[in-house]
Phi, psi and omega in degrees: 000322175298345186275323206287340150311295175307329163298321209267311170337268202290346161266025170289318168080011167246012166247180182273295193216179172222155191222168177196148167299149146228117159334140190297324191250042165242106186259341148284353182268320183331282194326307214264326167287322177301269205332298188301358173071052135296136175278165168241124187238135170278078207274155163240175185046015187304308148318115177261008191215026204226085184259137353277148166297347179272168196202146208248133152261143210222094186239130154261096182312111158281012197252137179276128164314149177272166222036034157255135138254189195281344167320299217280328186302297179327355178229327171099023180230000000 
């Protein structure tokens, strides 16, 4: 369901990225986001009522560099 939200994102062509929170201590959820190739950013204190409190931010950039279109970034070529 989730590629299928990021396909739709991106071939819409108005978003940048999409992002989503994951608790620090979820490590099977990290592991299931790396694969779909999301990045991380790590927040500390993020949670005032949650231990732990830090929380792994998770973004997948949709915006095509300029002078790419979206063919080439998608293959990589």
């Amino acid at each position: 369901m989730l590629n299928h939200v990021l396909n739709i994102c991106e071939k819409d062509g108005t978003f940048d990225n999409n992002y989503l929170h994951v608790q620090i201590s979820s490590e099977s959820a990290v592991d299931f986001y790396r694969k779909l190739g999301l990045e991380i950013e790590t927040k500390k204190n993020y949670y005032k009522r949650i231990e732990p409190a830090d929380t792994h931010v998770l973004q997948k950039n949709l915006q095509v560099p300029s002078g790419q279109n979206a063919d080439v970034q998608k293959t990589g070529n």
